[in-house]
N, C-alpha and C positions, 0 to 999 in steps of 0.2 A: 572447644578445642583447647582455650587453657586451661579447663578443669581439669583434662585428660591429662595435661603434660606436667600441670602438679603433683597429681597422684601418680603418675610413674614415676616422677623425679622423689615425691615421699616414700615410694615402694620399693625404688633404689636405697633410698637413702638407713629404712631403715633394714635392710638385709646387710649392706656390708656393715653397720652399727652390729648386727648379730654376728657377722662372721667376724668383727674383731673385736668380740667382747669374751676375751679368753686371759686368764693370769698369767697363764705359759708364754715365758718372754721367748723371742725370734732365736731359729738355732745359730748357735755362732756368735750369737751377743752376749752383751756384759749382762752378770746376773741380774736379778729385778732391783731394784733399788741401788744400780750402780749404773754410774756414766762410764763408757768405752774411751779409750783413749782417745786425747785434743778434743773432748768435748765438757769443754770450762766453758759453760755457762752458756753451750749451742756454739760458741768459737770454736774454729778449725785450728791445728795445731800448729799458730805459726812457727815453731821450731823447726817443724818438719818441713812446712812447703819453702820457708825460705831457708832452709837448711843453714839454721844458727850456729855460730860459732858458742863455744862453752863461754866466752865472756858478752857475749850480745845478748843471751839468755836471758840471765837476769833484767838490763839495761830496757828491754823490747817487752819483759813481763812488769817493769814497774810504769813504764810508760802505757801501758794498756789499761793497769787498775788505775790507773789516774782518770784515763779516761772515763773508764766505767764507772766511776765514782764520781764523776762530774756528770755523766748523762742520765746519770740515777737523780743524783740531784735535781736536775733541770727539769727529770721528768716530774718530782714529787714537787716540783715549785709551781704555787698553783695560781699564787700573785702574778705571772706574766703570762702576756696573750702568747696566741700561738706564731703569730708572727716575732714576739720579743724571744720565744723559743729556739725558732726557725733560725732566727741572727746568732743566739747563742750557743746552739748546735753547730753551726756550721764554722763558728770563732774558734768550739773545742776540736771537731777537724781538722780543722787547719793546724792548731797545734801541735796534735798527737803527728800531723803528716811529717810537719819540721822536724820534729823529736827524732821519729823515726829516719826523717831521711839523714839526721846525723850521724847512727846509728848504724844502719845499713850499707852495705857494699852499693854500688849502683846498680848492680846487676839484684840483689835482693830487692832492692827500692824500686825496680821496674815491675819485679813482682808483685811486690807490694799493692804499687798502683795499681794495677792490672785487676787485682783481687777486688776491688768495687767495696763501698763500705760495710753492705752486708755479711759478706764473705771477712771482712777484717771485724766484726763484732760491733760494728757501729749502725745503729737502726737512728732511724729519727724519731723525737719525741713523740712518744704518745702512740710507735709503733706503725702511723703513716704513711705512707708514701703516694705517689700517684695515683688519684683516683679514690684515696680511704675516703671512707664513709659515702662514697656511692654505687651505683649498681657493681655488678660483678662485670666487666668485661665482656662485651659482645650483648649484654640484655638490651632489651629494645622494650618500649613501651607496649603493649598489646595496640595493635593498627587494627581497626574496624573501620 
């Protein structure tokens, strides 16, 4: 029974690998080798969702490379455990939140909030979160 559900799951796996191994980029998108707009680095374009004023622009983009520039760091710091990480991730959070809620209207800053750290560009070290590095959700051990 599980050999059976390997081999459909590799059978699947490698048909759509062949139905998207094509160079022709999606209609509608940005050409091949260009990112579509608000997609700095997989970030959504906070100007847009929290509809920036022409002076918070700047203020809300240097506050972001800040951040990204400290989580880039943390992630290549190879000297601290993953818990010394975990504290210093969550120290740069807390910052970038300050920053911005100085920055922001209330009403953008609920947005803000709202938007969860993925959506605002902030991933935890090493790309983790709930569950990394073990099964995929819903696996179960094979029961015999």
């Amino acid at each position: 029974m599980l050999i059976a559900a390997l081999a459909t799951g590799a059978m699947l796996a490698c048909g759509s690998l062949r139905a998207a191994d094509t160079n022709t980029p999606p209609a509608g998108g940005p050409p091949a080798g260009e990112r579509g707009p608000g997609m700095r680095g997989g970030r959504p374009d906070l100007a847009k969702i929290l509809d920036l004023t022409d002076e918070q622009k700047p203020k809300v983009e240097a506050i972001m490379k800040d951040a990204g520039e400290k989580r880039k760091a943390l992630r290549e710091d190879t000297s601290l455990s993953q818990e010394d990480k975990r504290a210093k991730a969550k120290a740069i959070q807390e910052d970038t939140t300050a920053k911005m809620k100085a920055v922001l209207t209330p009403e953008q800053f609920a947005k803000f909030e709202k938007m969860g750290p993925g959506m605002r560009g902030n991933r935890p070290p090493g790309g983790g979160g709930p569950g990394a590095g073990g099964p995929p959700a819903g696996d179960k051990p094979d029961q015999k």
